[in-house]
N, C-alpha and C positions, 0 to 999 in steps of 0.2 A: 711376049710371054705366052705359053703354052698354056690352054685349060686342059684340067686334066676331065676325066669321065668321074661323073657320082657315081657313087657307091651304095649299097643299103647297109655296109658294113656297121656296125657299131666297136668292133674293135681292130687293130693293125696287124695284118696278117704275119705269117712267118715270113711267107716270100715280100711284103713291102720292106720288112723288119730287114731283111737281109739287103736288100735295095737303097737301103735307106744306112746302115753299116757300110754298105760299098764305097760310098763316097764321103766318108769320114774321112780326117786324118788316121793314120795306123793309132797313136798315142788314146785317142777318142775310141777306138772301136774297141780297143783293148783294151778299155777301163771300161765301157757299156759290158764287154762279156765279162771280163773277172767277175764284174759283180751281181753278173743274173748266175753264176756260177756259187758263188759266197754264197748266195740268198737263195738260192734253188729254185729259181724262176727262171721262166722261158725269157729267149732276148726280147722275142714282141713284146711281152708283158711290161719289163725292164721300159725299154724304150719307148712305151705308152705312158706310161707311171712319170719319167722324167720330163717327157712333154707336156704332160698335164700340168704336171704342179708349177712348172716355166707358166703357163697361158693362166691356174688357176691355183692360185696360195690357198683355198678352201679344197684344192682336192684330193684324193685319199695321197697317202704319199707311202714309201716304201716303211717307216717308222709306225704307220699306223697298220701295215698289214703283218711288219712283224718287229714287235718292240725292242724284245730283248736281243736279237743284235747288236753286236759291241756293247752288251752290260756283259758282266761276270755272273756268274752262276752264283744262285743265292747259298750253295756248303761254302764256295769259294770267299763268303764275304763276312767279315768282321761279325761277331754279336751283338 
């Protein structure tokens, strides 16, 4: 197995972001961008956010950065 090089990075770049897209299945990459496309986030972002919360169920997840996705607009909702 290969080691790779440290980083001082604290976040996943564009370019690993896309490196890391590259060798998805098509069906996987295509559901990663739809949905930093929905959500108006960058794929790095997307694709940090989904890793985290796989390694860490305490961490921010895309629900706490923006709630109201997939609810209904509150004119749209019953009184």
């Amino acid at each position: 197995m290969h080691t790779l090089p440290e980083t001082d990075k604290k976040h996943l770049s564009y370019d690993a972001a896309l490196m890391l897209l590259a060798v998805l299945p098509d069906h996987i990459r295509e559901a990663y961008l739809n949905h930093a496309k929905q959500i108006g986030y960058s794929i790095e972002l997307v694709l940090e956010m989904a890793l985290a919360d796989f390694l860490d169920t305490d961490s921010l997840t895309f629900t706490d950065c923006k709630p109201q996705i997939g609810l209904p607009l509150k004119s749209n909702q019953a009184a």
